[in-house]
C-alpha positions, 0 to 999 in steps of 0.5 A: 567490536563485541556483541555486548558493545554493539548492542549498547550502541544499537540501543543508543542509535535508537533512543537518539532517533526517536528524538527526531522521529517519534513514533513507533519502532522496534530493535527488530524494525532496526535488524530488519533496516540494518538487514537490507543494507547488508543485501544492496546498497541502492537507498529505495531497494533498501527502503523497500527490504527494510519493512520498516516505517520510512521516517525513522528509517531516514532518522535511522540511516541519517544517525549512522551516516553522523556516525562514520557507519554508512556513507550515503552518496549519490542514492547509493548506501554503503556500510563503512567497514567501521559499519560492516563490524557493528553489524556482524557483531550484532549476528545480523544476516543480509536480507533474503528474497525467494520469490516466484518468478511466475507470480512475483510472490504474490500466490496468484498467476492472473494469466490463468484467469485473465486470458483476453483481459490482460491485452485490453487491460494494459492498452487501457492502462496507455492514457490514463490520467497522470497520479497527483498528490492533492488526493494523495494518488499514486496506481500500482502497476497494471500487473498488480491490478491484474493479480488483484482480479484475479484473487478476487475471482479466485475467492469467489469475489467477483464472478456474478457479484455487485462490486465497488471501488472506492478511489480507482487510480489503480483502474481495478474497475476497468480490469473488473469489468473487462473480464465479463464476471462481475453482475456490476461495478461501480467506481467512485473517486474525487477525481473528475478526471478518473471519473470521465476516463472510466466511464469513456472507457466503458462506452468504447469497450462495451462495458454496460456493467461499468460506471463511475461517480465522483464523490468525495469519501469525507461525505456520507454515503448516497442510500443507495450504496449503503448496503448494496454491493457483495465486494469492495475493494479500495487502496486508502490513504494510510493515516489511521483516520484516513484508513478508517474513512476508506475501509469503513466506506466500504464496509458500510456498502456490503450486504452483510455477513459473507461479504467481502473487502480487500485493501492494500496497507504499507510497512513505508507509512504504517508501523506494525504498531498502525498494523495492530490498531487497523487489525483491532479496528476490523476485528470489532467492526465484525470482520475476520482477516482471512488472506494478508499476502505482504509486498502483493501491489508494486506501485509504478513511481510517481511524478511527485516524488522530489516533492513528497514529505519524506524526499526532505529525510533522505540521507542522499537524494535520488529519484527511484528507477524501480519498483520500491512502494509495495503494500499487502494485500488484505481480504476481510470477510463480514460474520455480521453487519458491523454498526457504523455511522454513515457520517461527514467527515472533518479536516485533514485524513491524508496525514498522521506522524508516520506519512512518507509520501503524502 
């Protein structure tokens, strides 16, 4: 095949996709989707070096499938070779990986930090409440949330500082305070089970600078935690509306210029279209984005997973036996006190078009 040739039919595999998943995406995104399937043929290990939304990456693979260049069984994908020729004629390369084995690509070795911390942290982690998708949970692994303090500590974050989680199934409260640095932590969440795990968690370790309090992030905030805290940190749920619920919480709870917030947001569920309007929506709330390191939080795989939005895309089914939802991690930090309404929030922020596991 020729390179003009597979380019017209990359422009039509496209076109035809964005009939049945209508939302962002890019002849890149397509590179990067066709990429990965060039590196491994495991459907969620490709999912997760495509960086692309998951929807029409399954709209995507799906058309290849009705057109003889993939064969999709078994939770396996495999270029045909009818395939494996559009793909070179295009001058795509397979997917690279150089990753440190020390820190997982994530720049931070939390061990440096967290000596004595990691052993409590992890036998904590043993009873946790399971993740379920009526509040749209799923926790990172207790490696993540380590590194997660651990940057935290680094950029000055957390040592003597007021913080606040906002939504903890990650149990980044608990590693906070485990480490002795922060002045206080509190944990908020909708989930009574989260709440009365931390807060039991607290009195058996002697954490008097631990609380958590259930509240719903749709409700304003209490006064007392508008402007109060130095740091916040929170994993929000990623419709765009849902998004901003989160990160405008948090950014309602700091005291001001200097203050700081850190989030995680995904390629799986957001397009770099999302991207640009979260980056957009920060920028004017008078934060600046000092840190993004991509594929930083690993999520452990949930127990709803055959249940989720996105299972019904795939073009052949099978449940993941490894890491696969990986989100970056952003830092902001306030140059003022942005203007937000401390409002009641209304309907459904768990979903948009490009929700995958909701």
């Amino acid at each position: 095949m020729e390179r003009r040739e597979a380019e017209a039919k990359l422009a039509i595999l496209i076109d035809a996709t964005r009939k049945d998943a209508p939302i962002p995406f890019s002849p890149r995104d397509a590179e990067r989707a066709l990429s990965a399937l060039l590196a491994t043929d495991d459907l969620w290990e490709a999912v997760r070096l495509s960086h692309a939304p998951m929807r029409f990456l399954c709209a995507f693979w799906n058309k290849m499938v009705n057109d003889g260049l993939i064969a999709a069984t078994d939770g396996q994908l495999r270029l045909t070779d009818a395939g494996r020729n559009f793909v070179s004629a295009l001058g795509i390369f397979p997917s690279r990986e150089a990753i440190c084995d020390a820190c997982e690509g994530r720049g931070v070795d939390f061990r440096k930090l967290l000596r004595g911390t990691v052993e409590r942290f992890i036998a904590v982690c043993q009873n946790r409440p399971e993740a379920i998708q009526d509040y749209d949970q799923g926790y990172v692994t207790e490696g993540t949330t380590l590194a997660r303090i651990a940057f935290a500590w680094q950029r000055g974050d957390l040592e003597g500082k007021d913080v606040i989680v906002l939504g903890d199934d990650d149990l980044i409260s608990v590693a906070a305070a485990l480490t002795g640095a922060p002045k206080k932590v509190l944990a908020i969440d909708i989930d009574q089970r989260l709440v009365n795990f931390i807060n039991e968690v607290a009195k058996q370790e002697g954490l008097a600078n631990l609380q958590a309090v259930k509240h719903d992030l749709r409700e304003p905030l209490p006064d007392e935690w508008v402007g109060a805290f130095d740091t916040f940190l929170c994993d929000p749920t990623e419709s765009f509306v849902g998004f901003k619920a989160f990160v405008e919480r948090g950014l309602l709870c700091l005291k001001g210029a200097g203050s700081a917030g850190y989030f995680g947001l995904t390629h799986v569920e957001s397009s770099l279209d999302k991207w640009a309007r979260i980056q957009k929506f920060l920028l004017e709330s008078k934060a600046a984005i000092t840190d993004l390191r991509d594929d930083f939080n690993g999520y452990i795989n949930w127990g709803y997973i055959e249940t989720m939005r996105s299972w019904a895309w795939l073009p052949t089914k099978v449940v993941p036996k490894k890491v696969w939802y990986c989100s970056a991690l952003y830092r902001i930090e306030l140059l003022s006190k942005p203007q937000i309404e401390n409002r009641k929030l209304e309907g459904n922020i768990f979903e948009d078009e490009e929700a995958a596991t909701t």
